[in-house]
Backbone of each chain as ProteinMPNN parsed JSONL, in Angstrom:
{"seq_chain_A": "XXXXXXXXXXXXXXXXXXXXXXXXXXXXXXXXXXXXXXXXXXXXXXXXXXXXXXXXXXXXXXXXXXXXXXXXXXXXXXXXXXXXXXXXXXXXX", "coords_chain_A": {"N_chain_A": [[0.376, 107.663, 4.179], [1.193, 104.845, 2.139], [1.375, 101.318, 3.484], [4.586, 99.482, 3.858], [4.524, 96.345, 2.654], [2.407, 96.451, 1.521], [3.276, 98.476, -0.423], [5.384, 97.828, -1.401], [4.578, 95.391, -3.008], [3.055, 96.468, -4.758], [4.927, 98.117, -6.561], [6.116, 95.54, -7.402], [4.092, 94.471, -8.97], [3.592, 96.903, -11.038], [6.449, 96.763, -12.384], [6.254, 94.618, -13.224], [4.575, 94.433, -14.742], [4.79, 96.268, -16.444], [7.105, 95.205, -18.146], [5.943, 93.544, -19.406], [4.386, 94.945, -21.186], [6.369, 95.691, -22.54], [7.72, 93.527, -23.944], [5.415, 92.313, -25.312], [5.098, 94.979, -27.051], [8.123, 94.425, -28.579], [7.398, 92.073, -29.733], [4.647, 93.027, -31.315], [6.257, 94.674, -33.213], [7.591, 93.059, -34.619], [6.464, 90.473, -35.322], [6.19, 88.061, -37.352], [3.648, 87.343, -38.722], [0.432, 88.969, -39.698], [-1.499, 88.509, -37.813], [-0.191, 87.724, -35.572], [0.568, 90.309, -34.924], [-1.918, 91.74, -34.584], [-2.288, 89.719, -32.062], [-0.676, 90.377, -30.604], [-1.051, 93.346, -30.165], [-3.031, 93.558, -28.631], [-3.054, 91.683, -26.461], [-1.443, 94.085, -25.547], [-3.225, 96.104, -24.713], [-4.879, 94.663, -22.714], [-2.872, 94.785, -20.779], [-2.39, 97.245, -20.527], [-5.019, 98.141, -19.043], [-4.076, 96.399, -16.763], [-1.968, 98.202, -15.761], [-3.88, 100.627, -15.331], [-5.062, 99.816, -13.512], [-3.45, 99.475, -11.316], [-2.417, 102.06, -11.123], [-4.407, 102.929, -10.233], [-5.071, 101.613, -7.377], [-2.675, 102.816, -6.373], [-2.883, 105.56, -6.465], [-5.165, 105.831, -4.41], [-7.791, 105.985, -5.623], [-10.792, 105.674, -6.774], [-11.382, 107.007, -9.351], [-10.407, 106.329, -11.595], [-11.507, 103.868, -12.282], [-13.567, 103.586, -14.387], [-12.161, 105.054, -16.608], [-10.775, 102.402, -17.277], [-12.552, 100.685, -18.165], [-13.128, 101.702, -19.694], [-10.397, 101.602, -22.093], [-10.826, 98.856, -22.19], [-12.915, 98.001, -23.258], [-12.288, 99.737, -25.625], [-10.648, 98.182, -26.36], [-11.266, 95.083, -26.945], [-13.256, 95.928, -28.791], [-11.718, 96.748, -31.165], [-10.242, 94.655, -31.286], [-11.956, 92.626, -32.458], [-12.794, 93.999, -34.35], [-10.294, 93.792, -36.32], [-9.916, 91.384, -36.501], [-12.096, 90.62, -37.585], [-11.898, 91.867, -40.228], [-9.444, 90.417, -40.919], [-9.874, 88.262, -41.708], [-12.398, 88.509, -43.255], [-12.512, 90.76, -45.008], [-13.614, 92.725, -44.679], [-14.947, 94.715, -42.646], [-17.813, 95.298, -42.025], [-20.462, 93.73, -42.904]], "CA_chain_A": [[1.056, 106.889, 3.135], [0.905, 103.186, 2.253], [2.275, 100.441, 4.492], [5.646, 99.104, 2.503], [4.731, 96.062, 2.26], [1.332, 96.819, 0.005], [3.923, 99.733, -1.502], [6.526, 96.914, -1.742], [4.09, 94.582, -3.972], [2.819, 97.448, -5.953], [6.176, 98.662, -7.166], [6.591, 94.511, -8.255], [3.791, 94.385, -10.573], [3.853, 97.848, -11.465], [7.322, 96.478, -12.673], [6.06, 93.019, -13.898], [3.371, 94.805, -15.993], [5.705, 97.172, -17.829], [8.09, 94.61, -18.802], [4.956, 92.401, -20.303], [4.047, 95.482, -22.622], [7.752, 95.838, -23.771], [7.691, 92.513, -24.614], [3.949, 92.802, -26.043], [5.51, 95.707, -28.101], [8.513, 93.668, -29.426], [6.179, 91.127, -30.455], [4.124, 93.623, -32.073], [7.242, 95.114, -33.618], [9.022, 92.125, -34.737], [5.409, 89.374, -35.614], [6.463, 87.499, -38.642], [2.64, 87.114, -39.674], [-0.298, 89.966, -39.445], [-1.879, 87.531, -36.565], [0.53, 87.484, -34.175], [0.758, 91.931, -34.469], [-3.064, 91.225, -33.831], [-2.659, 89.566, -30.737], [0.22, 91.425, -29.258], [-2.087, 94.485, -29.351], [-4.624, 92.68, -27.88], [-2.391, 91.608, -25.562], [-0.833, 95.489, -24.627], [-4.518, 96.397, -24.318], [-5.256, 94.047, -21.39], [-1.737, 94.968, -19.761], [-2.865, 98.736, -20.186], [-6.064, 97.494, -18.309], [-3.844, 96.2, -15.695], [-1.422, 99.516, -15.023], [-4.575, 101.517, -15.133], [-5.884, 99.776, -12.173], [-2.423, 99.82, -10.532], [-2.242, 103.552, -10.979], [-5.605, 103.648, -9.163], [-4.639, 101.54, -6.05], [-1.365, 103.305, -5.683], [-3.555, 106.572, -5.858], [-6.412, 105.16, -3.683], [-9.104, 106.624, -5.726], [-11.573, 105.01, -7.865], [-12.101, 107.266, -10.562], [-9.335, 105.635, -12.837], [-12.134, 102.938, -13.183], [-14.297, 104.263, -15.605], [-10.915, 105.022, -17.674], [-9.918, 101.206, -17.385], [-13.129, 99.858, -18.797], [-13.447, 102.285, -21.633], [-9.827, 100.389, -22.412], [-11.601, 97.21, -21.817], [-13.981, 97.729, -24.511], [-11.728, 99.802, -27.14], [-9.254, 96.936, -26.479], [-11.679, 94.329, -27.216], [-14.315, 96.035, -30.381], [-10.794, 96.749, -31.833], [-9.694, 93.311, -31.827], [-12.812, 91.862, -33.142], [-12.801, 95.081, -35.851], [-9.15, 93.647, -36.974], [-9.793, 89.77, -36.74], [-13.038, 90.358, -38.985], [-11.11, 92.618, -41.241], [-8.601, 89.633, -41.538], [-10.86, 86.593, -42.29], [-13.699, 88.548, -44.0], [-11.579, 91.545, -45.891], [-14.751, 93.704, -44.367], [-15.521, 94.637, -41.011], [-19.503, 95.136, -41.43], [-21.032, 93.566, -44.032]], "C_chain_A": [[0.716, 105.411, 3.257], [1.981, 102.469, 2.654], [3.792, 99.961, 3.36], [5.222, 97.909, 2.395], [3.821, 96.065, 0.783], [2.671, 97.852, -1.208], [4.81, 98.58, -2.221], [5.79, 96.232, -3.487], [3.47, 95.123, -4.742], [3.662, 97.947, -6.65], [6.302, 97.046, -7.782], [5.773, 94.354, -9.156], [3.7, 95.192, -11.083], [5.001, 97.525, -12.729], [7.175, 95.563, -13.546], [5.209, 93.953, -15.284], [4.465, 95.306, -17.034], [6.712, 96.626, -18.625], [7.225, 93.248, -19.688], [4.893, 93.219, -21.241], [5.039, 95.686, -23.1], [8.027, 94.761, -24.76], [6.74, 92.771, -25.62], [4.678, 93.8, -27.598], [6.684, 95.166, -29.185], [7.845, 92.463, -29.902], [5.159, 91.801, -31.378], [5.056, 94.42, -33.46], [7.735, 94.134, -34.761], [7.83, 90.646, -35.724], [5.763, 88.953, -37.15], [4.434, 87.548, -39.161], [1.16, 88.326, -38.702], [-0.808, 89.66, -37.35], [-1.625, 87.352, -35.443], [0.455, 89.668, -33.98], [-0.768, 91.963, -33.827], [-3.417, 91.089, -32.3], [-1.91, 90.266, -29.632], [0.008, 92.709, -29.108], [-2.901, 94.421, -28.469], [-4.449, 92.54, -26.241], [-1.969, 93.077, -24.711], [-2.391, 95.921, -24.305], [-4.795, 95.989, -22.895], [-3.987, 94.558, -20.149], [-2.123, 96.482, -19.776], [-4.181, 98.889, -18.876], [-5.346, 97.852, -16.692], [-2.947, 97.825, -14.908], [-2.679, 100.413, -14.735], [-4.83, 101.492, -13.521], [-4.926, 99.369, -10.948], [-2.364, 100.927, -10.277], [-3.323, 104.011, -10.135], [-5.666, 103.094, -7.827], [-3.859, 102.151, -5.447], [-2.253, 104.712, -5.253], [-4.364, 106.972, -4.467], [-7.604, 105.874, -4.105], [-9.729, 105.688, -7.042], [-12.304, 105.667, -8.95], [-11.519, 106.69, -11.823], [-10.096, 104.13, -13.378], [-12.956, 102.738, -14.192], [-13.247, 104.231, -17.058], [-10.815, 103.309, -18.093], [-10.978, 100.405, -17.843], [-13.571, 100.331, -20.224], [-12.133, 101.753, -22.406], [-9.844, 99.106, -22.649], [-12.405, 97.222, -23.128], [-13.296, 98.211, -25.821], [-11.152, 98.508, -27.866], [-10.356, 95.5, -27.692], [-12.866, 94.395, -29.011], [-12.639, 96.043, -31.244], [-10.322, 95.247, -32.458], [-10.287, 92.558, -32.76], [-12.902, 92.522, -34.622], [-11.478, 94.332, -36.818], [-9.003, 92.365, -37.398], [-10.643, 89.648, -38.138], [-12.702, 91.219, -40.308], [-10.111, 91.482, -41.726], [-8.768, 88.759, -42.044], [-11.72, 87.014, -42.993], [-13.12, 89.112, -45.079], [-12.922, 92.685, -45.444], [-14.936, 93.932, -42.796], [-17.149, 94.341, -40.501], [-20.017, 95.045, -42.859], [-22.361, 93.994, -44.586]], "O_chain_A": [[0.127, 104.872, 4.194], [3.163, 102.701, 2.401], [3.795, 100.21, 2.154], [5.611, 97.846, 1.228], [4.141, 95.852, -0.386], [2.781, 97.803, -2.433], [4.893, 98.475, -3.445], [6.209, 96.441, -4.625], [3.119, 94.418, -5.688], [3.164, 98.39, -7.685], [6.68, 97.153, -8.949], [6.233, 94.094, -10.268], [3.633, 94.812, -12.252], [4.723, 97.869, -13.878], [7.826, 95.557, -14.59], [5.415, 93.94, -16.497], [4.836, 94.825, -18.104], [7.209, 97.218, -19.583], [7.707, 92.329, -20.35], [5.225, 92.763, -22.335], [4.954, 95.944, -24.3], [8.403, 94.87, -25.927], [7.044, 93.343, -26.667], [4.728, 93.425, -28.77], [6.494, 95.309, -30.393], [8.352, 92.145, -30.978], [4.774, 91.084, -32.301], [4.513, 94.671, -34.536], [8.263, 94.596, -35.773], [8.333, 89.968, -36.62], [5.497, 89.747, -38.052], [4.284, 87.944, -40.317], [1.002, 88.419, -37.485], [-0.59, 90.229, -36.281], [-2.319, 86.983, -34.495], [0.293, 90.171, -32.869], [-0.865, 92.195, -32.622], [-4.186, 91.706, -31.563], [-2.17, 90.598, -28.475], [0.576, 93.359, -28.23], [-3.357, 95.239, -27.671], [-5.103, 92.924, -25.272], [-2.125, 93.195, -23.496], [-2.469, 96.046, -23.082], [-4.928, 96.819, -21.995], [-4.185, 94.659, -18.939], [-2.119, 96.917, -18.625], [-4.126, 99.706, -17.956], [-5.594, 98.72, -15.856], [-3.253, 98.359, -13.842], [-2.506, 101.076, -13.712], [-4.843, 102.37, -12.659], [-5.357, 99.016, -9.85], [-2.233, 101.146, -9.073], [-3.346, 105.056, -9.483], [-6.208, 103.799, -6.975], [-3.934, 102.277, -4.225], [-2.385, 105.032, -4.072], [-4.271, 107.959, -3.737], [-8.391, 106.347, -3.285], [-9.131, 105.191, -7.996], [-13.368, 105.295, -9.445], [-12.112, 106.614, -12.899], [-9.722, 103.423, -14.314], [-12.995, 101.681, -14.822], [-13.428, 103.657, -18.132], [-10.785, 103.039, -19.293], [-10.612, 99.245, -18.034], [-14.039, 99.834, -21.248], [-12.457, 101.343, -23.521], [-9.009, 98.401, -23.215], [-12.366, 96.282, -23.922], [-13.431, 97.606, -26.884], [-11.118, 98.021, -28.996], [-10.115, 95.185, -28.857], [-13.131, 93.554, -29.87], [-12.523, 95.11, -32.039], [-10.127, 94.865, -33.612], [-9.711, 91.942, -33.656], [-13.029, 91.935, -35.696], [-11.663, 94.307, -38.034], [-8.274, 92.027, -38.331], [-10.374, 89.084, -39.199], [-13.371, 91.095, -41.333], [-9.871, 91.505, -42.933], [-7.982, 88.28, -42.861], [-12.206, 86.113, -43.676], [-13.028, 88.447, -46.111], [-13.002, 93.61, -46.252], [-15.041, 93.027, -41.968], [-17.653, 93.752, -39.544], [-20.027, 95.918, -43.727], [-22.674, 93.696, -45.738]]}, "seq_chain_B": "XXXXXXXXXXXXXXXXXXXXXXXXXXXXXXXXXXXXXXXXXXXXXXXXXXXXXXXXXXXXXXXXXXXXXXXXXXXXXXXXXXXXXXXXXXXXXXXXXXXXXXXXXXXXXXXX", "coords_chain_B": {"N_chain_B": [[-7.077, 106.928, 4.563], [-4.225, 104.984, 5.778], [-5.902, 102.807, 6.679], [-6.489, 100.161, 6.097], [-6.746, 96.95, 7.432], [-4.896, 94.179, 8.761], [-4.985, 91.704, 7.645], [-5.931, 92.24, 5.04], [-4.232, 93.581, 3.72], [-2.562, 91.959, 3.896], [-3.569, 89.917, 2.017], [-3.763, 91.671, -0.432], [-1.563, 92.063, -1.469], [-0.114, 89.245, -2.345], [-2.024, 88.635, -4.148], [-1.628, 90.951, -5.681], [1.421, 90.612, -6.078], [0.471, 87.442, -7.417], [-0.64, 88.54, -9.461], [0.754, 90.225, -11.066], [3.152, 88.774, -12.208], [1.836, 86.689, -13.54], [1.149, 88.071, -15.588], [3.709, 88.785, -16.571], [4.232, 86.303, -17.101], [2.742, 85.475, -19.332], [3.358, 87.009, -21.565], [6.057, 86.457, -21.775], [5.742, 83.914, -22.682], [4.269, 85.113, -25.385], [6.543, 86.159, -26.605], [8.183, 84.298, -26.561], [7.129, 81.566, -27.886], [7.117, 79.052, -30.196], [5.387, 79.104, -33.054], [2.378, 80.805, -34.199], [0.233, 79.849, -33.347], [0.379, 78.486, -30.911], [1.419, 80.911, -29.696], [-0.722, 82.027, -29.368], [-2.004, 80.535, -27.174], [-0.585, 81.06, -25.069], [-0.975, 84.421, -24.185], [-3.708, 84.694, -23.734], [-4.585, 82.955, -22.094], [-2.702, 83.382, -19.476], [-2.111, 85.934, -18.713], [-4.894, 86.707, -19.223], [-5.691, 85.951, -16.448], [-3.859, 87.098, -14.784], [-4.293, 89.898, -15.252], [-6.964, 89.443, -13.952], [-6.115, 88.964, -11.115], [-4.731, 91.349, -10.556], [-6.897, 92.439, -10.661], [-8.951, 91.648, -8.621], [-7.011, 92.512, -6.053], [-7.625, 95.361, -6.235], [-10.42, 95.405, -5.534], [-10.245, 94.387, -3.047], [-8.32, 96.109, -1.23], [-9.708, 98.236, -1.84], [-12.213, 97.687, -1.146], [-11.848, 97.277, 1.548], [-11.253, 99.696, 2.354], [-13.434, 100.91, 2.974], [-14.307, 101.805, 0.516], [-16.855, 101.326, -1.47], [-17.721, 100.001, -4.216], [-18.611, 98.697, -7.502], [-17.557, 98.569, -10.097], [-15.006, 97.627, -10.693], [-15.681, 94.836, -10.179], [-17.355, 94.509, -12.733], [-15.261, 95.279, -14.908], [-13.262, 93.039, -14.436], [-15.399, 90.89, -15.082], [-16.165, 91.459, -17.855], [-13.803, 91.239, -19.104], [-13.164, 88.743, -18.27], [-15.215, 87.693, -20.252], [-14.757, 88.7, -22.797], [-12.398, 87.108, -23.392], [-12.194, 85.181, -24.23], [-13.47, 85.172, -26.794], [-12.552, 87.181, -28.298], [-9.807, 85.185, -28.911], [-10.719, 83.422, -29.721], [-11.623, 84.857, -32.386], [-9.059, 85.58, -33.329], [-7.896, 83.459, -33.963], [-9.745, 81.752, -35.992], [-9.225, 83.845, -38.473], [-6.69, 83.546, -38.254], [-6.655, 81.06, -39.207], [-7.887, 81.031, -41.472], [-6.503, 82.662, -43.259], [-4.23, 80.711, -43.737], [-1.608, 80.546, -41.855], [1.131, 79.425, -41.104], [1.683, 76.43, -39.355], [3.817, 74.776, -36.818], [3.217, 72.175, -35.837], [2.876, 68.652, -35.796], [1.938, 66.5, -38.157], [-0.662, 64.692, -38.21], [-0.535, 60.926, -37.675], [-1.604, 58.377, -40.302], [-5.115, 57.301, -38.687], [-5.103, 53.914, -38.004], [-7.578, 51.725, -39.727], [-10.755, 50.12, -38.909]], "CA_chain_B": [[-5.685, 106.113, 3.415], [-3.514, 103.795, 6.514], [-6.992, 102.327, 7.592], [-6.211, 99.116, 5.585], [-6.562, 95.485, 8.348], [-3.501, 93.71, 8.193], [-5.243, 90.489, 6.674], [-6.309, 92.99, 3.661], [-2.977, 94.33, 3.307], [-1.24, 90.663, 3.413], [-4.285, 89.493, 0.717], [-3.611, 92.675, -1.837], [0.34, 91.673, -1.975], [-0.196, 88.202, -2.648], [-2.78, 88.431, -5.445], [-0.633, 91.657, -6.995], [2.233, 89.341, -6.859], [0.245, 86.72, -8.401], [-1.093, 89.1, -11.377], [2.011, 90.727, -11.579], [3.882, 86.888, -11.937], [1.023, 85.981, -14.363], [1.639, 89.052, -16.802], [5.332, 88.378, -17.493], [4.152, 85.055, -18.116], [2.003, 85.386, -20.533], [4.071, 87.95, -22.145], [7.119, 85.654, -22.276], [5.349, 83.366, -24.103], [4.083, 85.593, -26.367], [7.48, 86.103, -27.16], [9.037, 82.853, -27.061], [6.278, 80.284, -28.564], [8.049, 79.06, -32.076], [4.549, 79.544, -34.06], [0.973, 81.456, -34.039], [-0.937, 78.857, -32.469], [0.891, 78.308, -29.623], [1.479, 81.967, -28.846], [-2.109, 82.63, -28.817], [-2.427, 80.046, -26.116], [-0.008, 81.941, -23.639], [-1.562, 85.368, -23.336], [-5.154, 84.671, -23.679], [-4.862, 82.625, -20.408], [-2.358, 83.806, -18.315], [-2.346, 87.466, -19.173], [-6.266, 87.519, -18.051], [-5.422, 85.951, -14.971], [-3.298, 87.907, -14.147], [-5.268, 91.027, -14.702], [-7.67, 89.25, -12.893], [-5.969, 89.071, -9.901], [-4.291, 92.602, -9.986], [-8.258, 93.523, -9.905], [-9.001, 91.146, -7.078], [-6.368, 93.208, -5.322], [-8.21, 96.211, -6.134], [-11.237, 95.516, -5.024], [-9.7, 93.907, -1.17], [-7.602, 97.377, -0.639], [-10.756, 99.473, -1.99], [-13.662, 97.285, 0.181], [-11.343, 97.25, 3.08], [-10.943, 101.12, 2.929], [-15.123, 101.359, 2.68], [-14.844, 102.108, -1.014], [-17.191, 100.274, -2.107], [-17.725, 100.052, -5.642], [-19.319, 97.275, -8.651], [-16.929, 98.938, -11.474], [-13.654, 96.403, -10.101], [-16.272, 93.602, -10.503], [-18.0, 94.597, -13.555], [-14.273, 95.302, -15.753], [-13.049, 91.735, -14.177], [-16.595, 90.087, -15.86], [-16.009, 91.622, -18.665], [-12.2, 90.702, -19.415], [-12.895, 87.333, -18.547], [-16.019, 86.716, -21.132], [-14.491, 88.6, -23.976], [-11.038, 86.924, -24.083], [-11.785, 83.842, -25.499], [-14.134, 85.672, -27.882], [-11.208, 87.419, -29.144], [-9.236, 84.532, -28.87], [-11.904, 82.349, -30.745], [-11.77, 84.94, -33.647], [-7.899, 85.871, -34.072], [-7.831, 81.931, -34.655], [-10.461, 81.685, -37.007], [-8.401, 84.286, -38.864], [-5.476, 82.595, -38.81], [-7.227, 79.611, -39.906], [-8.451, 81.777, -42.666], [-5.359, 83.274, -43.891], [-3.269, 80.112, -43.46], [-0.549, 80.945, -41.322], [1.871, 77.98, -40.792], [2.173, 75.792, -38.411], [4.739, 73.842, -36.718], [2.302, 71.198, -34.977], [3.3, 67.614, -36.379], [0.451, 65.974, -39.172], [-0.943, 63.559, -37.537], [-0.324, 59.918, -38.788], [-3.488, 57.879, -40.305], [-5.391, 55.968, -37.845], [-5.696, 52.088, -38.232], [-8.776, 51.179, -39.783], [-11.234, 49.279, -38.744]], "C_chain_B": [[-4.575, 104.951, 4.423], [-4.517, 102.792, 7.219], [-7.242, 100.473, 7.154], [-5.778, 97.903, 6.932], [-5.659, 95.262, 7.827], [-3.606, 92.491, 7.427], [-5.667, 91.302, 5.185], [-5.27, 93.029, 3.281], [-2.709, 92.809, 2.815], [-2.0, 89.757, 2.141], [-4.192, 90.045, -0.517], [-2.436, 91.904, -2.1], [0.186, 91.143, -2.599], [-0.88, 88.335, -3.971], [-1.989, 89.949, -5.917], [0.46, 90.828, -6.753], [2.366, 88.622, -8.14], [-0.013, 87.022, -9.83], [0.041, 89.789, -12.18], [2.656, 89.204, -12.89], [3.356, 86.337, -13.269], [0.864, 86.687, -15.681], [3.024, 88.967, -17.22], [5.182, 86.985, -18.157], [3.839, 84.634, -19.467], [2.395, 86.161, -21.717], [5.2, 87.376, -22.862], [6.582, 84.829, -23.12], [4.864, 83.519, -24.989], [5.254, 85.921, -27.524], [8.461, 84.533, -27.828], [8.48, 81.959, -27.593], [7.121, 80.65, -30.073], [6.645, 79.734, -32.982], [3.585, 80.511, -33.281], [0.363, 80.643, -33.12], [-0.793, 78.656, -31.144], [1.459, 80.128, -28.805], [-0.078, 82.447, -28.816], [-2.877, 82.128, -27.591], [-1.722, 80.842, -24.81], [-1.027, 83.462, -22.872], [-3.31, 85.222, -23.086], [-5.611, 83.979, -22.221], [-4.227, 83.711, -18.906], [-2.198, 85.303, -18.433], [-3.886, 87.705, -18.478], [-6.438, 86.933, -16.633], [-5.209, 86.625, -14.532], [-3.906, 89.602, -14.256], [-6.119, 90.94, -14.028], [-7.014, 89.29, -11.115], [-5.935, 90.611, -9.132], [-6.387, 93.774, -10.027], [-8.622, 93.082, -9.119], [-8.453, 92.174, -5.864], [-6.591, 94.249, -5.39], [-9.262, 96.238, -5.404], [-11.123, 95.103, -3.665], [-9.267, 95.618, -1.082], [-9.099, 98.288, -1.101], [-11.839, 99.37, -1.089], [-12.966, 97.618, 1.326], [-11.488, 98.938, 3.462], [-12.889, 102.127, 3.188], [-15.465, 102.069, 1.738], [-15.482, 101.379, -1.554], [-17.86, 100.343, -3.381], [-18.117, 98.796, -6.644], [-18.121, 97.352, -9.769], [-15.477, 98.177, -11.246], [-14.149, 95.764, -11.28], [-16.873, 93.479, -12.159], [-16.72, 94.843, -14.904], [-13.58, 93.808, -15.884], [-14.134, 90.271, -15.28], [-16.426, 90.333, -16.982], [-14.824, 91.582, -19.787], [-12.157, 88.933, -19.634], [-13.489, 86.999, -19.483], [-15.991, 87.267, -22.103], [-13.207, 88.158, -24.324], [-10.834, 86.029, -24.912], [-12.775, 83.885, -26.31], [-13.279, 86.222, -28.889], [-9.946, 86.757, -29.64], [-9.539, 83.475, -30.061], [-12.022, 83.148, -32.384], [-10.429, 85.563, -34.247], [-7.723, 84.551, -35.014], [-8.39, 81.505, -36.004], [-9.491, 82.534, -38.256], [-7.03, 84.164, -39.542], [-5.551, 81.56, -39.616], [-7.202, 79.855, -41.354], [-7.375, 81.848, -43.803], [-3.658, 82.302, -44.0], [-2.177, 80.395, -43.269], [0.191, 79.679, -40.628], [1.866, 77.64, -39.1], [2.666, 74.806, -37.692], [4.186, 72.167, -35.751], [2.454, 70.213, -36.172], [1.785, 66.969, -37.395], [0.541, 64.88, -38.068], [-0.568, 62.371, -38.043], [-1.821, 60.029, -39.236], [-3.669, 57.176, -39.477], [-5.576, 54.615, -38.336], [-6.677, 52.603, -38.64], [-9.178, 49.905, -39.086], [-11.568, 48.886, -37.371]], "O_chain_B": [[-4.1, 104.031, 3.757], [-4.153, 102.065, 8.143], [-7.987, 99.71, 7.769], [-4.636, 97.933, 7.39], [-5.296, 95.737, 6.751], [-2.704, 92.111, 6.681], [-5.623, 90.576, 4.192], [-5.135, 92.405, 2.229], [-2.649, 92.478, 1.63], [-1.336, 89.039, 1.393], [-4.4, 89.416, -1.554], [-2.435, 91.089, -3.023], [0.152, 91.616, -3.734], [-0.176, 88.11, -4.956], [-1.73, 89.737, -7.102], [0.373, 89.956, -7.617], [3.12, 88.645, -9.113], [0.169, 86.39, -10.87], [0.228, 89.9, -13.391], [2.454, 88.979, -14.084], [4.067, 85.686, -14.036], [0.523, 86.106, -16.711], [3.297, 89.132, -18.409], [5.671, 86.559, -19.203], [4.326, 83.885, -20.314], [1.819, 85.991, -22.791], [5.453, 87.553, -24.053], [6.871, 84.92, -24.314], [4.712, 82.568, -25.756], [5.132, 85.962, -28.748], [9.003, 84.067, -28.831], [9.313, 81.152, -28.003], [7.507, 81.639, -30.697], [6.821, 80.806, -33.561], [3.78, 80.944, -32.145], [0.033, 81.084, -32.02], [-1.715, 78.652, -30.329], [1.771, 80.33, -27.631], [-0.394, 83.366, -28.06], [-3.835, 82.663, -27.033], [-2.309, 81.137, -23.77], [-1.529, 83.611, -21.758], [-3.902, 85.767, -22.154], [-6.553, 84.271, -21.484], [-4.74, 84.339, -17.98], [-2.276, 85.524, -17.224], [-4.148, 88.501, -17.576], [-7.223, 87.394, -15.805], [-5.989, 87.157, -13.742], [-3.882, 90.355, -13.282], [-6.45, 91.908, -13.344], [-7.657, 89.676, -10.139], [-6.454, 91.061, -8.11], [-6.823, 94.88, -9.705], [-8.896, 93.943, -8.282], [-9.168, 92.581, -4.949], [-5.858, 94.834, -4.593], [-9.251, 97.077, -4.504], [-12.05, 95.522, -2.972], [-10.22, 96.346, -0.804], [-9.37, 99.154, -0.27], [-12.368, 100.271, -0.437], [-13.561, 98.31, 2.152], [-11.765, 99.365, 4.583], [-13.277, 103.271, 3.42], [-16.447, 102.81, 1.705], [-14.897, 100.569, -2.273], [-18.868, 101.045, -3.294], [-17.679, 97.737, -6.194], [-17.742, 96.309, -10.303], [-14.785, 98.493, -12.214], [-13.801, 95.769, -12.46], [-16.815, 92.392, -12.735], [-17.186, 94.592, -16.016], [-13.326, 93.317, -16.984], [-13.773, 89.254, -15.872], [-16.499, 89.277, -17.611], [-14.916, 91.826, -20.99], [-11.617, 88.18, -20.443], [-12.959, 86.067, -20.088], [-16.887, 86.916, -22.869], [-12.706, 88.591, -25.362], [-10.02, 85.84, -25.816], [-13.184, 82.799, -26.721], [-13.236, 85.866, -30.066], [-9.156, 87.269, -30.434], [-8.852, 82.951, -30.938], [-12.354, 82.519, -33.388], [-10.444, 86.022, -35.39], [-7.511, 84.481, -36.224], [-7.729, 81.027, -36.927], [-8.98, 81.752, -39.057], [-6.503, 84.446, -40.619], [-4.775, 81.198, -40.5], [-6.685, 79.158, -42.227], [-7.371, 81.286, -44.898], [-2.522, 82.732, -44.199], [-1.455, 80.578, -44.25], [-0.286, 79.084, -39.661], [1.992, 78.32, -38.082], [2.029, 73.759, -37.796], [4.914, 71.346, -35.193], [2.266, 70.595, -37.327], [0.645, 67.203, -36.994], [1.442, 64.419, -37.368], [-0.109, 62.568, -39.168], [-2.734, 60.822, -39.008], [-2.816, 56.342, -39.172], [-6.405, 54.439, -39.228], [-6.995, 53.732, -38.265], [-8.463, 48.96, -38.749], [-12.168, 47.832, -37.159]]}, "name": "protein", "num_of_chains": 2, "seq": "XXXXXXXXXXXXXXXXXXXXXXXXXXXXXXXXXXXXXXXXXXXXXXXXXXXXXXXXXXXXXXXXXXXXXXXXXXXXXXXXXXXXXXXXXXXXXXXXXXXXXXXXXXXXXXXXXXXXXXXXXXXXXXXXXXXXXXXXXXXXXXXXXXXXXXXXXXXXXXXXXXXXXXXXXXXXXXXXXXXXXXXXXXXXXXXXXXXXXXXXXXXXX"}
């Protein structure tokens, strides 16, 4: 098993993270203008990122990294797919 | 799996701490900034810090255990040099679609 205090400080951002994407989600929930729902996906994206690669220290295996960069990239073509959808009215011209 | 040095161990904490620490931050002020402009400055920084760290602290507990691996380093590189790509074109966006904001007009400058 893992020492407590590594277990200790994995259970706090474990903790920290999940209370960024609740937020993230009321912000996505709640965004008075398209822009802000935008970024607070954008935003749960990168915090998905981060639990992934919590879930794979706590494990101790490194296959959960493969997973956490194919997040990395949906996260990011998505964003750019939704920004240029909002400024152009097209994604690919 | 207990083969973790004790300077590894006391280096993971610290930087998950810090990324932990650095994701509520950036979170809170996603929530609490009054406009757009100013909440796009919160997570775009401290939000990829802080995933940066909590992969720092992956890759110490994974090298230390003689996992050694590029795919840490190579998700870390790639977080940091598309955020303010995505950052650079929600803005534009906004710009686009004029979405108010509470940032004071400037005066005019003196001439001359």
């Amino acid at each position: 098993m893992m020492s407590p205090l590594l277990a200790w400080a994995l259970d706090f951002a474990l903790v920290a993270v999940a209370l960024a994407m609740l937020l993230c989600g009321w912000r996505l929930l709640r965004g008075p203008e398209t822009t802000d729902r935008v970024l607070a996906l954008d935003t749960l994206y990168i915090n998905a990122v981060a639990l992934v690669i919590l879930l794979g220290i706590r494990q101790g295996s490194t296959l959960l990294f493969e997973a956490a960069l194919i997040v990395a990239m949906l996260g990011f073509v998505s964003t750019v797919a939704l920004a240029r959808y909002l400024s152009r009215g097209d994604v690919i011209e | 799996m207990n083969d973790i040095p004790l300077w590894a161990e006391i280096a993971a904490a610290a930087l998950l701490v810090i990324g932990g620490v650095f994701s509520l931050v950036g979170a809170i002020g996603l929530v609490r900034f009054p406009d757009f402009f100013m909440r796009l400055h919160a997570p775009t920084k401290a939000t990829t810090l802080g995933v940066g760290g909590v992969l720092l602290a992956s890759v110490v507990v994974h090298w230390s255990r003689g996992q050694f691996g590029v795919q840490e380093l190579l998700i870390t590189l790639f977080l940091f040099v598309t955020a303010p790509v995505s950052a650079n074109l929600m803005a534009k966006a906004a710009l686009h679609l004029r979405v108010p904001s509470k940032a004071p007009v400037p005066e005019d400058l003196p001439r001359g």
